[in-house]
N, C-alpha and C positions, 0 to 999 in steps of 0.2 A: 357452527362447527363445520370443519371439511375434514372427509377423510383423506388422508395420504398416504400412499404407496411404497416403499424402500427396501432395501438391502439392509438389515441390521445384524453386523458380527457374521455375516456368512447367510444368514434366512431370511425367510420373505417376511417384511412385517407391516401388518395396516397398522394405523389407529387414527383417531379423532381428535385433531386440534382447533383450536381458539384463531383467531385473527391477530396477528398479531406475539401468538406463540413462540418461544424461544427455541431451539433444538435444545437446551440445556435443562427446561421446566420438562418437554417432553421425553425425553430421556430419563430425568430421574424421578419424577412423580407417577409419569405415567407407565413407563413400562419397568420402573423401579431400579434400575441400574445405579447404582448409587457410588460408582468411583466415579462417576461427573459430577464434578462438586462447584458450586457455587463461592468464589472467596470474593472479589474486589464487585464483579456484575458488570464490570468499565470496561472488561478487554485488559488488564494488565497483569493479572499474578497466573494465568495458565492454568489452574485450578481443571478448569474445564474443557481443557483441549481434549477436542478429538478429530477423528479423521473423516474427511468425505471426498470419496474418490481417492485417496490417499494423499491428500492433504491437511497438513492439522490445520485448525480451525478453532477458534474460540465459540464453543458452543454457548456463550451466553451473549454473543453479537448474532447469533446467527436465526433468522425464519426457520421454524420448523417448515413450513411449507417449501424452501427452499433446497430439501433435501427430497424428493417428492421425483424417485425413477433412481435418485444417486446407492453411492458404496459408504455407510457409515459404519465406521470400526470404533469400540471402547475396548478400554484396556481389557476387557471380559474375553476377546476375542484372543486376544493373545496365552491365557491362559487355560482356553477350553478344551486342551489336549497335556494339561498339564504346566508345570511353572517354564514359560519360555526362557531362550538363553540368554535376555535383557533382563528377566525379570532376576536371574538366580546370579547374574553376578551384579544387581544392585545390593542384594543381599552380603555376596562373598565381600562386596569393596567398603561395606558399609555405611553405604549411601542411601538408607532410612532412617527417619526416627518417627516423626511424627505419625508422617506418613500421607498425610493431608495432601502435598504437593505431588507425591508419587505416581497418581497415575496420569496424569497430565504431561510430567516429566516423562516417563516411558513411553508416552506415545512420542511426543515430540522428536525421543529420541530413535522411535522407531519408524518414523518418516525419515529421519538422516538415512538412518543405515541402510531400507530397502532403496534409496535413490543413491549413496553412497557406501558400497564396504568397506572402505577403506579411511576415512576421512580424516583427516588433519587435527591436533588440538583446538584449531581456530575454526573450524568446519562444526565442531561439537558445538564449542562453545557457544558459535552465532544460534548452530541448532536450537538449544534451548536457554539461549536471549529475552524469548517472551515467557519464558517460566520462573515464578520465585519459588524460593524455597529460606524460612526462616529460619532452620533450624538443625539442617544436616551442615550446609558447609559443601561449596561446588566442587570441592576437589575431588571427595570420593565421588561424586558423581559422575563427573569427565571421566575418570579412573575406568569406572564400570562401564560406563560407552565406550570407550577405547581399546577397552580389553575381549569387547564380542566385533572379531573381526569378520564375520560371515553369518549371517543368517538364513532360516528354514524358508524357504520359497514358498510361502504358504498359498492358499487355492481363495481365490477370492468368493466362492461359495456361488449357488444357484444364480442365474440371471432371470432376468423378464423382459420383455418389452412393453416401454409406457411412452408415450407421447409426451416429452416434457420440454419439446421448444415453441417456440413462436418467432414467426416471420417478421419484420421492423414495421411492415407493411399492419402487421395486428395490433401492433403495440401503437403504432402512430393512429389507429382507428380509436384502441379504446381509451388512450388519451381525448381524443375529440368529444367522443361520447358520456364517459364519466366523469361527474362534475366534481367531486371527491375525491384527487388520488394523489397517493404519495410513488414515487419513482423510488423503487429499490436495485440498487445494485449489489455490492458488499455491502452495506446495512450497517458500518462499524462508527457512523454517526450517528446516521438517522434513527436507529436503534435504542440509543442513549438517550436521545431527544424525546423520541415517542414515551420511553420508561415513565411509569408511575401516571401516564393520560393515559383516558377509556380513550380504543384506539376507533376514533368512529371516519375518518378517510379508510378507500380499499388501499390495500397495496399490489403495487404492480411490478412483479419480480422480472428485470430486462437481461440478466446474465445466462437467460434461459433462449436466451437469444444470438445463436450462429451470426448474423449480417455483422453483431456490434463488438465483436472481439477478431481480435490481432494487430498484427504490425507488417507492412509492406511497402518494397517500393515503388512509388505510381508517378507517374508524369512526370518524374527529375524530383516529386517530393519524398518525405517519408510519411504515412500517414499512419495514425493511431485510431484504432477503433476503442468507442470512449469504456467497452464493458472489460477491455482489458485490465487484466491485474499487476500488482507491482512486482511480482514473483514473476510474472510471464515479462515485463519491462525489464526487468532487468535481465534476463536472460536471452533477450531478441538479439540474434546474430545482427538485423537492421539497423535495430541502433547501435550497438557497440562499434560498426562500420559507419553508421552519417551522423549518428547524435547521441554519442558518449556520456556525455554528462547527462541527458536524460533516463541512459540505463545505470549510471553510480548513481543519482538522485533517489532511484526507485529502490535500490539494493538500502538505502538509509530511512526507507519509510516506516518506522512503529515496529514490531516483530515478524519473525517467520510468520504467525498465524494472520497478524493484520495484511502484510504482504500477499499473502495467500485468499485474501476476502477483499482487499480495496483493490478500486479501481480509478481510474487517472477520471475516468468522465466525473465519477465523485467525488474526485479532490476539488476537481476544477468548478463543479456545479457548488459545494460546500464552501470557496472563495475564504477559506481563513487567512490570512495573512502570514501566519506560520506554514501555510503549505513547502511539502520537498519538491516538488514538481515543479511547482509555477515558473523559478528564476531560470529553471533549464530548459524549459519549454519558450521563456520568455527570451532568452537569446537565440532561437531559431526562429524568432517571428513567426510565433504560433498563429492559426488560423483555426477558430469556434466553427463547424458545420452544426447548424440550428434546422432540424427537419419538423414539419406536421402535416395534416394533409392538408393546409393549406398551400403551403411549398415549402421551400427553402431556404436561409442566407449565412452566408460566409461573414464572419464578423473576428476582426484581431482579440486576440486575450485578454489584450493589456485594454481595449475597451469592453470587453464582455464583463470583466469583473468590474461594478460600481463602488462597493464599498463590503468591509468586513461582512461576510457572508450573505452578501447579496449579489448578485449579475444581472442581467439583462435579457434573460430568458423569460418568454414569455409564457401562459399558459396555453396546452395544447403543443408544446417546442419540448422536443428530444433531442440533446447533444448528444450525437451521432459519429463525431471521428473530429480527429486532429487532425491538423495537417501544420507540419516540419519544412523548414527550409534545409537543404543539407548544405555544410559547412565545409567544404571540399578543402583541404591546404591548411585549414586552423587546428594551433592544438585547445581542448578544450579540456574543463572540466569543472569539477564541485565540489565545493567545501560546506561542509557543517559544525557549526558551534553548538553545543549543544551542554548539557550539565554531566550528561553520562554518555557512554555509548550507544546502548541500545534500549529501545522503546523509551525516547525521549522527545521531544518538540523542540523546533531549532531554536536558540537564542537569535543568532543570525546567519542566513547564507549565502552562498556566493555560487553562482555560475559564472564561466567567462570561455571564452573563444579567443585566441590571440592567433594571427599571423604577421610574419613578418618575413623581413628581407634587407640584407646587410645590415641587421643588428640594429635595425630601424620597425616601429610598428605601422603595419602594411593598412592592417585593420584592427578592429578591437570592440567585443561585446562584451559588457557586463552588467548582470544584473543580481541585485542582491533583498534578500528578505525578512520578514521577522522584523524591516524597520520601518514600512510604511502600511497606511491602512489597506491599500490597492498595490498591483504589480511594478516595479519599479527597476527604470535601466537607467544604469547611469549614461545617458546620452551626450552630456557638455563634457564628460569625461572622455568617452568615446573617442570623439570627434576632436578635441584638441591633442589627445594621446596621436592621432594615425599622423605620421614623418618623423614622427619624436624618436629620438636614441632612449633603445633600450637600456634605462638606467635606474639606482635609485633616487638619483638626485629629481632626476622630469618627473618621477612618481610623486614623491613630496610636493615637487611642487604644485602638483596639479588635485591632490588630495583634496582640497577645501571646495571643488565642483562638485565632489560625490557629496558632501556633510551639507553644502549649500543644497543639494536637489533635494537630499532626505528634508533637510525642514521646509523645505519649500512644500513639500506635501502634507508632512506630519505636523510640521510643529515644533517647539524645542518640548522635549521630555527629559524625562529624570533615568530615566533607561539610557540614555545617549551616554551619560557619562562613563560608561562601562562599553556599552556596544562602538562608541567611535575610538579610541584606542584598539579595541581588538579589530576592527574596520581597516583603520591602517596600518596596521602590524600585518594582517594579511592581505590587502592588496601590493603591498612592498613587497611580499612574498611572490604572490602569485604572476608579478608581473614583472620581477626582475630573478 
């Protein structure tokens, strides 16, 4: 057991958790809070959203130890002066019944509003994206979010001082030394994975770590520090300026709350094939930084990942930062196919980079996902596209390089029947 440290609802609160502990067991077992509710356990119905630092967070993805110095708010917080003005017009708009989804839903919503007063239908709506609700009906809900245009600037309650980072330099040590460890960042895998094993590797929490987050621009590149999140990716002034598709890529990953917990190092170290990141990173000719205290090496994406969730990292090796070509003169961007809008896994996606000049392609990157087991540019595409008239007809004809490369990796499958039709329907798109 360790004990940890935190902010809870405004007060100081210890208590003793397990290895491997959730914030969501510790919250409602232990200090009894019982509007964190447990519904899916997976990260999808919102059930269990709450805030840390004032961001929601699916508390059943998340280390108790991980909150360990932070700000966690439950919905208990908002009422502890009486029924707030979120809470009294889900009431007035009718947007309860069960009641089940409710406090998840109010926090959610009340992460919009203190970062947003004013917020858009679609601004609500994405808001609480990662929340289901069976049994109300999202109309009156939006209704009620919509209708509290201004909120109580409430006081974030007592502070402390606790020592809750580490230097890369520690983390690279106690890698070397501990023969047993799991790398936590967002945890919104490895968390699921671990579920239901006695958890007998340590975990070693690296977001607690300054060196390994942000976004900047260095030597003509753009580099990504790996403990960045998809919520901070997509809101990088850097990228939106050198690499576009990699901040829409990130705006499309899972929900606010997953956005708000994953990180690019952990998409990239996780190597699913369905990753959102990969094909946008993969048209800047990404570059893997692999640190230990043995040294260092620089190694491309597209060879770091070996196969469906495997890489080439070795033990005692920390992926430390990206590193982005910038694309100076191209317009770029991403597409996702998916079954729904949001908190969904792509069917297939597309990054691409096109410049040109006199209605001619000057250059051309594309890479697409969700079709092969490892990262995948269509290169013979590329490269017989650049002099080509921008047209539909060169498009067509050059379509059967992209369907040739995919099997040349994969294979013929039963999935192609459907993914190659929508394949060329949006590259006809995207490229004329």
């Amino acid at each position: 057991m360790e004990r940890i440290r935190f902010i809870l609802n405004g007060d100081d609160c210890e208590v003793l958790v397990e290895k491997g502990e959730t914030l969501l067991y510790t919250l409602r077992e232990r200090l009894r809070l019982k509007s964190v509710k447990e519904g899916c356990g997976i990260g999808e119905c919102g059930a269990c959203t709450v805030l840390v630092d004032g961001k929601a967070v699916y508390s059943c993805l998340t280390l108790a130890k991980k909150v360990k110095g932070k700000h966690v708010k439950t919905v208990e917080y908002l009422s502890s002066r009486g029924l707030h003005p979120l809470q009294e017009a889900f009431i007035k708009h009718g947007a309860v019944q069960c009641g089940f989804c409710t406090p998840g839903m109010i926090i959610s919503a009340y992460a919009l509003l203190k970062k947003n007063r004013n917020p858009t239908l679609e601004d609500i709506k994405l808001a609480i994206s990662g929340n289901l609700c069976r049994c109300t009906g999202y109309i009156q809900i939006v209704e009620a979010i919509a209708s509290v245009s201004k909120m109580i600037e409430e006081d974030e309650g007592i502070d402390f001082s606790e020592s809750v980072t580490k230097t890369k330099d520690e983390i690279l040590f106690e890698l070397s030394e501990i023969k047993e460890l799991n790398i936590v960042a967002g945890g919104t895998d490895l968390l699921l994975r671990l579920r239901g094993k006695e958890m007998e590797s340590e975990l070693l929490d690296i977001t607690c770590c300054p060196d390994l987050k942000g976004v900047k621009e260095e030597n003509g590149k753009v580099v990504i520090k790996a403990s960045t999140t998809y919520d901070e990716l997509s809101e990088s002034e850097v990228l939106r300026k050198y690499a576009p598709s990699v901040s829409f890529a990130s705006s499309k990953v899972g929900s606010p709350q997953i956005r708000n917990m994953g990180t690019i190092g952990g998409n990239i170290i996780n190597a699913s094939p369905a990753a959102d990141s990969i094909p946008a990173l993969m048209i800047h000719n990404a570059l893997c930084k692999l640190e230990s205290k043995k040294g260092e090496r620089t190694i491309p994406l597209e060879q770091f990942i070996l196969s469906p969730y495997k890489t080439s990292i070795e033990k005692g090796e920390l992926l430390t930062q990206i590193e982005l070509e910038k694309l100076e003169g191209f317009k770029e961007g991403y597409v996702k196919v998916a079954k729904r809008e949001a908190l969904s896994i792509s069917r297939v996606s597309f990054a691409y980079a096109i410049k040109e000049k006199d209605g001619r392609f000057e250059d051309v990157r594309l890479a697409i996902g969700s079709c092969t087991p490892t990262p995948f540019r269509a290169k013979s595409f590329e490269e017989r596209l650049i002099g080509r008239e921008k047209n539909e007809k060169v498009i067509k004809e050059l379509l059967s390089l992209v369907f040739d490369g995919i099997l040349s990796v994969s294979g013929d499958r039963p999935s192609f029947r459907y993914k190659f039709p929508v394949i060329r329907d949006i590259l006809i798109r995207i490229f004329t």
